[in-house]
N, C-alpha and C positions, 0 to 999 in steps of 0.2 A: 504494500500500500504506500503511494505517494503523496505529500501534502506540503502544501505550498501558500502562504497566504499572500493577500498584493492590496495596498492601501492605493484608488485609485481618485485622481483630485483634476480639478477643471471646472466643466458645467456638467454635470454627473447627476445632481439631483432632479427632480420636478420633470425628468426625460424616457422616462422608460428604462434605466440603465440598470435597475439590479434585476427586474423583470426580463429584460432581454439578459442578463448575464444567465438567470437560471433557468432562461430555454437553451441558450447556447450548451448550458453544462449539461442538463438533462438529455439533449442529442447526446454530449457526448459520454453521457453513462457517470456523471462522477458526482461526490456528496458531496454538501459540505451547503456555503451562507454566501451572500451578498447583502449588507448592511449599511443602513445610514449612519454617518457619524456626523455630530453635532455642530463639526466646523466645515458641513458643506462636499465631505468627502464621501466614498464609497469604502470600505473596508470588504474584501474577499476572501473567501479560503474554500481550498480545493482541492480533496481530497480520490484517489482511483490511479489507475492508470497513470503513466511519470509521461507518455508521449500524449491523453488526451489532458491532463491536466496543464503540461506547457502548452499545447492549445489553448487551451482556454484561457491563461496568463497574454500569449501573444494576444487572441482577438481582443482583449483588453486595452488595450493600445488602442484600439478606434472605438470600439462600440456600440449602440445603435446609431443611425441616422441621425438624433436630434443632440447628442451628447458632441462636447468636443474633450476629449481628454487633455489635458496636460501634463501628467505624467503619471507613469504606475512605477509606485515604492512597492520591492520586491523584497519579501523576509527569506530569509537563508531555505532551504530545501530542507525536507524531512522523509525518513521512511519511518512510518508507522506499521508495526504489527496488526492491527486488526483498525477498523474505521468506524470515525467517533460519529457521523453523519449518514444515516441509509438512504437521504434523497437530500437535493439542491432546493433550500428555502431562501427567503426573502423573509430578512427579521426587523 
């Protein structure tokens, strides 16, 4: 199990972007959250698969249509023994 969290900052909120982030993840099979944080940011984590998880860190970079990103803060890499998320929510 791979897990990777990404704090992503721009115009992120008020756009569709954590609801498009957990269709993207649920295509690609992996748990974990997309979350609003207070100062306007997205916080992510994303747990499965280590090639569809960095998918989904890379599509982060752009994101839906209405978002513009500015940048995604990337936390160090993980392997986890078993997975703390059995599906991709919006908290």
């Amino acid at each position: 199990m791979y897990r990777q969290k990404a704090v992503v900052s721009g115009h992120v909120q008020g756009v569709g972007f954590r609801y498009a982030t957990r269709e993207k993840a649920r295509e690609l099979r992996l748990g974990g959250y997309a979350r609003n944080l207070e100062d306007g940011r997205v916080d992510v984590l994303a747990e499965g698969d280590r090639s569809a998880v960095q998918a989904l860190i890379a599509w982060l970079d752009k994101g839906p249509p209405h978002a513009r990103v500015a940048h995604v803060e990337v936390a160090a890499m993980e392997q986890a023994e078993t997975s703390i998320h059995n599906e991709f929510t919006t908290g």
